[in-house]
C-alpha positions in Angstrom: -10.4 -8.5 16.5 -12.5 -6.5 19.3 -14.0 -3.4 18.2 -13.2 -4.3 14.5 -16.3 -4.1 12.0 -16.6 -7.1 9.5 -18.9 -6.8 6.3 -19.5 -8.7 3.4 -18.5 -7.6 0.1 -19.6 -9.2 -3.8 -16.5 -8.2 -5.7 -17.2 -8.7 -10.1 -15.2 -11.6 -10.3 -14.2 -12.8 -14.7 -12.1 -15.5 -16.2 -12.8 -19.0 -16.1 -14.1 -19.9 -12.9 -15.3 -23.5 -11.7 -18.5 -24.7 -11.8 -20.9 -24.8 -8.8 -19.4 -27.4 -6.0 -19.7 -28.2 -2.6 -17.0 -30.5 -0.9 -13.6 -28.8 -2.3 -10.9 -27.2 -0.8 -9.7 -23.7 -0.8 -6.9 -23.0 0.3 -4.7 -19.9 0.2 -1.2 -19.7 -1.4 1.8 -18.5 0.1 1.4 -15.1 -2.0 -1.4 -14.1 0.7 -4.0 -13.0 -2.3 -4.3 -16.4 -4.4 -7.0 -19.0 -3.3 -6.3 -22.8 -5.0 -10.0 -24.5 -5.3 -9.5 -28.2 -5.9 -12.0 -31.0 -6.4 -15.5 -31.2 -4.7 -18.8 -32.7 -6.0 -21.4 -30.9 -8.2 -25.3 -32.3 -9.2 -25.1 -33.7 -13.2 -27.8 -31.6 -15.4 -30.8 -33.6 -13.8 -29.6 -32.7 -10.5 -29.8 -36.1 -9.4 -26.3 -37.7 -9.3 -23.7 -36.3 -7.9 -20.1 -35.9 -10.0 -16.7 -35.8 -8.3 -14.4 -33.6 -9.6 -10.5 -33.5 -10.1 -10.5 -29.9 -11.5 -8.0 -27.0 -9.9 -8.6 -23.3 -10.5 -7.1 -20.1 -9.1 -9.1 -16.7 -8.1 -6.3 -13.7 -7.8 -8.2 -11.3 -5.3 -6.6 -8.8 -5.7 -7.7 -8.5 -9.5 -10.3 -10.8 -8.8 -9.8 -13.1 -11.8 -10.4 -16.9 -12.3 -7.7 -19.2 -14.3 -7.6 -22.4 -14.8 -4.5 -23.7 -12.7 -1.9 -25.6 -14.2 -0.9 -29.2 -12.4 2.2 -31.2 -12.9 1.0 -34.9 -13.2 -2.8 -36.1 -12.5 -5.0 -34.9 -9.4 -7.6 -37.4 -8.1 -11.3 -36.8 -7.8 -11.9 -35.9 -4.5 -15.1 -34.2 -2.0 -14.7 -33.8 1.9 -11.0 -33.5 2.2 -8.6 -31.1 3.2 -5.9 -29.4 1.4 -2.7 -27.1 3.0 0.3 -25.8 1.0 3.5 -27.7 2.5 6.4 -26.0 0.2 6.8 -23.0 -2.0 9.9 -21.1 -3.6 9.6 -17.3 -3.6 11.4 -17.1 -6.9 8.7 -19.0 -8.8 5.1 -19.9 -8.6 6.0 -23.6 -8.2 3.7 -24.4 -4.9 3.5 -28.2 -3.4 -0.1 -29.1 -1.7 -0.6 -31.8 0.2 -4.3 -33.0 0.1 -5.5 -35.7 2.8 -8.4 -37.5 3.7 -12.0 -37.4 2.0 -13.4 -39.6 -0.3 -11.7 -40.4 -3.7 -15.3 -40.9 -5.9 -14.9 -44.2 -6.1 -16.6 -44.8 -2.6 -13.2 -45.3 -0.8 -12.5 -43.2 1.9 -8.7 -42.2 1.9 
């Protein structure tokens, strides 16, 4: 907003956070403070290949903890896409994502 001063901050962040990546999605959660990070691509140990990943992990910024998010049924590897949170219930921390378009890691794009 005008006249409003922005500055960066590097909170200590613990728990189990994801590994380096580049092509996922974050995307906030109906809470306001909890940021979903899904899929993306990381470099093997060489540095050389690329791996897609179908991993899901939550950072609470309030406390600024990582956890490893629990999913009902199987996620898809996926870089490039696009993820947005279509339904939620107050009274639990059931949340429904919907996740469209990027490429699945098998060279299809979706």
């Amino acid at each position: 907003t005008r006249g409003s001063t922005w500055s960066w901050r590097h909170p200590t962040v613990s728990g189990m956070g994801p590994r380096k990546r580049m092509g996922h999605s974050a995307t906030l959660l109906p809470d306001g403070s909890t940021i979903l990070v899904y899929g993306g691509a990381s470099s093997n140990v060489e540095g050389c290949d690329m791996i897609f990943l179908a991993d899901a992990f939550l950072l609470d910024t309030k406390l600024w903890i990582w956890k490893k998010a629990k999913i009902e049924g199987t996620i898809d590897k996926r870089v490039g896409h696009r993820s947005v949170v279509v339904e939620w219930s107050a009274n639990s921390e059931k949340v429904i994502i919907f996740t469209f378009g990027g490429e699945e890691g098998n060279g299809k794009d979706t």
